[in-house]
C-alpha positions as CSV (number, residue, x, y, z in Angstrom):
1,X,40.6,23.7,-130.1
2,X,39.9,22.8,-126.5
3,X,36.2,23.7,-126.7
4,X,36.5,20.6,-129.8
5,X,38.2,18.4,-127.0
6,X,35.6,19.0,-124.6
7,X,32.9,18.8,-127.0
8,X,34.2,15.2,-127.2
9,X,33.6,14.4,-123.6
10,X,30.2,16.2,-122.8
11,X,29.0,14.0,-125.8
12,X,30.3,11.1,-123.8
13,X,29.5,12.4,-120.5
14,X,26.3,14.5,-120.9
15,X,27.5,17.3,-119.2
16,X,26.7,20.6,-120.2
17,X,29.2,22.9,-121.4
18,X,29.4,26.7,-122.4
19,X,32.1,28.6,-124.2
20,X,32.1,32.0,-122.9
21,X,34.7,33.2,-125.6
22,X,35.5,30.6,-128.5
23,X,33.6,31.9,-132.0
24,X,34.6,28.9,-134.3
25,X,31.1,27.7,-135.8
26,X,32.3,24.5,-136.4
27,X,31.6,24.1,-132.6
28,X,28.2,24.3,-133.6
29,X,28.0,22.4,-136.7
30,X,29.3,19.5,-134.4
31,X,25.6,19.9,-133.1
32,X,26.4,18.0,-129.7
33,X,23.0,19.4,-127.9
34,X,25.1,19.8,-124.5
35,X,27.6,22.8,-125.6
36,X,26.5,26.3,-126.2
37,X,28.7,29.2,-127.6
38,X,28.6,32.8,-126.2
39,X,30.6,35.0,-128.4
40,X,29.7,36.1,-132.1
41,X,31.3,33.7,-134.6
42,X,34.0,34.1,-136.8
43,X,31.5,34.2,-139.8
44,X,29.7,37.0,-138.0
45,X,32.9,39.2,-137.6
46,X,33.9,38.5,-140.8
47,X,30.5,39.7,-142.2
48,X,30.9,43.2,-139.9
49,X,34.2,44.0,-141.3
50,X,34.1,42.9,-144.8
51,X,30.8,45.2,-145.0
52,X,32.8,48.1,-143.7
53,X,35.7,47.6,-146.0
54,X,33.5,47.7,-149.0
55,X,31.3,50.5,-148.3
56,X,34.8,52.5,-147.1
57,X,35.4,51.6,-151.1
58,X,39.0,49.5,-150.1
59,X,40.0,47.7,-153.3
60,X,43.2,46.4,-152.2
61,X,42.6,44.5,-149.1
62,X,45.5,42.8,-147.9
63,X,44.8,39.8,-144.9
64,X,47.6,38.8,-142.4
65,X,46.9,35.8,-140.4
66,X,48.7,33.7,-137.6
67,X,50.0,30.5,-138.4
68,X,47.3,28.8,-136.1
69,X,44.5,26.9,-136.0
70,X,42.0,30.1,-134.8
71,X,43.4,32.3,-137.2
72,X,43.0,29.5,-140.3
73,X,39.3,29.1,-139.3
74,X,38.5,32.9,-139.1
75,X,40.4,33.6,-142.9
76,X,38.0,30.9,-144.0
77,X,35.1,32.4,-142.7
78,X,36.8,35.5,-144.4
79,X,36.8,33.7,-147.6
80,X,33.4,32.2,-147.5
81,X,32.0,35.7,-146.8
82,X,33.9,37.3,-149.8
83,X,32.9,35.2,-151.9
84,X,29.3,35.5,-151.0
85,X,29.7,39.4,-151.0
86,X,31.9,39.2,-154.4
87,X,34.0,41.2,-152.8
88,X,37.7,40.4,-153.6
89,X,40.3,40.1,-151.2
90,X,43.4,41.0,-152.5
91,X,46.4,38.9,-150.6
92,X,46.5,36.8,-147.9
93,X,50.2,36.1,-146.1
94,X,50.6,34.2,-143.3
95,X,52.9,35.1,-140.5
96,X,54.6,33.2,-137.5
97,X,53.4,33.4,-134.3
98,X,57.8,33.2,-133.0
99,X,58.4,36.3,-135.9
100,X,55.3,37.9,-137.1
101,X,57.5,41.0,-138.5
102,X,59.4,38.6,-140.8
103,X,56.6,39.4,-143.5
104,X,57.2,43.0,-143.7
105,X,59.4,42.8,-146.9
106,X,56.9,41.2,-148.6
107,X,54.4,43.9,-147.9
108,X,56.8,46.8,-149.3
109,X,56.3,48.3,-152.8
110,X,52.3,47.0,-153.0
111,X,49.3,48.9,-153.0
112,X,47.2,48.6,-150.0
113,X,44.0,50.4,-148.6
114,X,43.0,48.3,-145.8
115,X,44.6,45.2,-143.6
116,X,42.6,42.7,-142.1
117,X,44.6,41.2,-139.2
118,X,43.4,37.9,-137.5
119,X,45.8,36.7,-134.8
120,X,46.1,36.6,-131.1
121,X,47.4,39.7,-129.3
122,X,50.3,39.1,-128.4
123,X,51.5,38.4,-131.8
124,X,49.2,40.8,-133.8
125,X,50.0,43.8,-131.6
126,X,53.5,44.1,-132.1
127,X,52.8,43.6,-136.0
128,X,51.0,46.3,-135.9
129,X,53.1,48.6,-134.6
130,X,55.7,47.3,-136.9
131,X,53.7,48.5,-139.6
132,X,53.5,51.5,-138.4
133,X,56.7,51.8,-138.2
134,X,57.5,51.4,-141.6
135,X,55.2,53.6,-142.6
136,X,52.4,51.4,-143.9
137,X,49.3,53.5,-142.6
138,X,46.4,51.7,-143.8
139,X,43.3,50.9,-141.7
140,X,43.7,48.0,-139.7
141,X,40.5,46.0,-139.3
142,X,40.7,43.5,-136.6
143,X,38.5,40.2,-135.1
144,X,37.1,40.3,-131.7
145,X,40.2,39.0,-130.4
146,X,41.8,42.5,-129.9
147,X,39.2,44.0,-129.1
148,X,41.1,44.2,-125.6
149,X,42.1,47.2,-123.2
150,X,46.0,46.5,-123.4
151,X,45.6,47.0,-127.6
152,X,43.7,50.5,-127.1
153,X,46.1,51.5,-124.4
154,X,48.7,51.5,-127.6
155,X,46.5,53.4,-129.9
156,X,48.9,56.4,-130.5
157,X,51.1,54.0,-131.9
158,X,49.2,51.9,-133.6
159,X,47.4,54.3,-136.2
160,X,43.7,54.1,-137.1
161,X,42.6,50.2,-136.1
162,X,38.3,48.9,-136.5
163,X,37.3,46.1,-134.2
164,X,34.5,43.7,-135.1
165,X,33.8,44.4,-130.6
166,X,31.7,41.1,-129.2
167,X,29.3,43.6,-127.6
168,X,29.6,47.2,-127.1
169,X,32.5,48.1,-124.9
170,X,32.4,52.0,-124.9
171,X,30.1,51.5,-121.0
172,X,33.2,49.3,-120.0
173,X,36.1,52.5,-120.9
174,X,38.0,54.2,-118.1
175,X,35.8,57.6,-118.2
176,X,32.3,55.6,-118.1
177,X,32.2,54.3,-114.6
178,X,29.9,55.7,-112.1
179,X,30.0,59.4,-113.9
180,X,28.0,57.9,-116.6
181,X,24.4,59.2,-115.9
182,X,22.7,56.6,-117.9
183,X,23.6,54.1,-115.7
184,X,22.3,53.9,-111.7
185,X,25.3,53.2,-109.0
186,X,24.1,49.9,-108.4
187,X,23.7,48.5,-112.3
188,X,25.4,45.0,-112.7
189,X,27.8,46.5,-115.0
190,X,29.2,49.3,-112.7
191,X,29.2,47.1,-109.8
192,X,30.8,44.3,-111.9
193,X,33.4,46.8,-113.4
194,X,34.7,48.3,-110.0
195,X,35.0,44.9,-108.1
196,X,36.9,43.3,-111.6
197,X,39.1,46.4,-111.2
198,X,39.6,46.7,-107.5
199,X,40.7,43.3,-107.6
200,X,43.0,43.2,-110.6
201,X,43.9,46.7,-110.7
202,X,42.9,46.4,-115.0
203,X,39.7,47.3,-117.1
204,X,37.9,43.6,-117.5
205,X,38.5,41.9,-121.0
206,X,35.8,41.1,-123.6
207,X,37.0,37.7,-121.8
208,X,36.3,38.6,-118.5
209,X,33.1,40.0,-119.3
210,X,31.4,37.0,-121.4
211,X,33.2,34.8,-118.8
212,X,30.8,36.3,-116.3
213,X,27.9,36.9,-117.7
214,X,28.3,32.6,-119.1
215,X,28.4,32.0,-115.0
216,X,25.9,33.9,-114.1
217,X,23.5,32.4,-116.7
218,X,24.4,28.9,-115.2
219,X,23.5,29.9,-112.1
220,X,20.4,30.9,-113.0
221,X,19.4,27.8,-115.2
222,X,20.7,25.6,-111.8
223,X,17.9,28.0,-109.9
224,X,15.2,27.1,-112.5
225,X,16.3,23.4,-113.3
226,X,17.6,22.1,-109.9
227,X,20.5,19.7,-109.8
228,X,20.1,17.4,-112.8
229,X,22.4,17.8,-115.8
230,X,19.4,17.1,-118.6
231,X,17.2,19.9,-117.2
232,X,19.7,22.4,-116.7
233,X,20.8,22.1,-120.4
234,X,17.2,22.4,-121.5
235,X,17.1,25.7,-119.1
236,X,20.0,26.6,-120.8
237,X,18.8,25.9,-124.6
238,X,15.6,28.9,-124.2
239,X,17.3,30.8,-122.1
240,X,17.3,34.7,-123.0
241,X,19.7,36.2,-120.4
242,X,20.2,40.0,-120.4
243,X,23.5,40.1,-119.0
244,X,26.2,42.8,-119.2
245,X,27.2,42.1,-122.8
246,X,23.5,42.0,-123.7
247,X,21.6,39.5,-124.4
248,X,22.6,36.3,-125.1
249,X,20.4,33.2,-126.8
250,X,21.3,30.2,-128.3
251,X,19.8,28.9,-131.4
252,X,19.0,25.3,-132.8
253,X,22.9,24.4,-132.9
254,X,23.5,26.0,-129.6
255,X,25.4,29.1,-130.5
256,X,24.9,32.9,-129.9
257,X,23.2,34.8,-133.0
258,X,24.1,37.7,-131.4
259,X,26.0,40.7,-134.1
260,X,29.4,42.3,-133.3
261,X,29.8,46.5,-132.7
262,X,32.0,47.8,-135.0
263,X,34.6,50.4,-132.8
């Protein structure tokens, strides 16, 4: 939603902007040639876990979404996917972002091999665990969105959950650091991950990490393009920057082709 505001004013103000996390692709088909998105889209996501659920053979796929904007846009993308795929999707309930376990009753007494839950953390997590709770033990496949270190700090209580990951996040875990002997001392990603952590005390966020790897590619097109708005976003619209998420390109409508990593 506020990357759609400030599309508004860069369109005014011909000012580049980047999105570091927002995956709506209706911030591309806005085509204003000043923003660019960073994450995988919504349609992408949905693409990654709608593939896993049918080759896993689910044919009861139940989808719970928040009662927001975000949400709506990525079961849409859901939809359009299915229905591309064929691939049916069995129920879709909407819960409240005040009282997300209000829907529980309706999921008693139904058949259900797989969830798909699209919602922001702080609503989805403690949905899941009430799930668990009530003994409804079906994979949980999940957006980007939670793809975060506080939801796999709960994963004993939160039963067998599949992220459609932005990038691959296993080199970002607790046990990779420095001990991991594909990576030198010095790499970006090592050095990023301790100073993140020695100054927050937490593992970085899929947020954190796009956040800073969107930086430092603006820096870099300021280095190439100087100080003028109109060349930087040109620097910016062929730019291939390997960053710590990988690589990140923008096509024709300025956003990221770039596939999520199932985990």
């Amino acid at each position: 939603h506020r990357t759609h505001l400030a599309e508004l004013i860069s369109a005014k103000a011909w000012i580049p902007i980047i999105t570091p996390t927002a995956s709506d692709l209706t911030i591309d088909y806005a085509n204003v040639p000043w923003v660019f998105r960073c994450m995988p889209s919504d349609a992408r996501q949905a693409e990654i876990l709608l593939n896993y659920a049918r080759k896993r053979g689910y044919k009861n796929l139940i989808v719970l979404t928040e009662g927001q904007r975000e949400a709506h846009t990525g079961f849409l993308r859901l939809n359009e996917v299915a229905r591309r795929m064929r691939y049916q999707i069995s129920m879709h309930i909407e819960y409240s972002p005040h009282n997300p376990t209000a829907i529980l009753p309706r999921l008693k007494n139904i058949i259900i091999d797989a969830i798909i839950i699209w919602g922001n953390p702080d609503t989805a997590l403690p949905l899941l665990v009430a799930l668990r709770e009530v003994s409804i033990t079906a994979p949980v496949l999940a957006p980007a969105i939670l793809a975060t270190p506080q939801i796999a700090e709960k994963a004993p209580a939160i039963g067998e959950l599949i992220v459609a990951a932005p990038c691959d996040l296993s080199q970002f875990r607790k046990d990779s650091g420095s001990r991991n002997e594909s990576q030198k001392d010095d790499s970006p990603t090592l050095t990023f991950m301790q100073q993140y952590q020695e100054r927050t005390g937490m593992l970085p966020s899929p947020i954190a990490l796009f956040t800073y790897d969107a930086t430092q590619m603006v820096i870099a097109a300021i280095e190439r393009a100087g100080l003028n708005r109109a060349k930087i976003r040109d620097e910016l619209s062929h730019i291939s920057f390997d960053g710590i998420t990988g690589t990140i390109h923008f096509d024709s409508l300025g956003g990221n082709p770039a596939q999520p990593v199932l985990m």
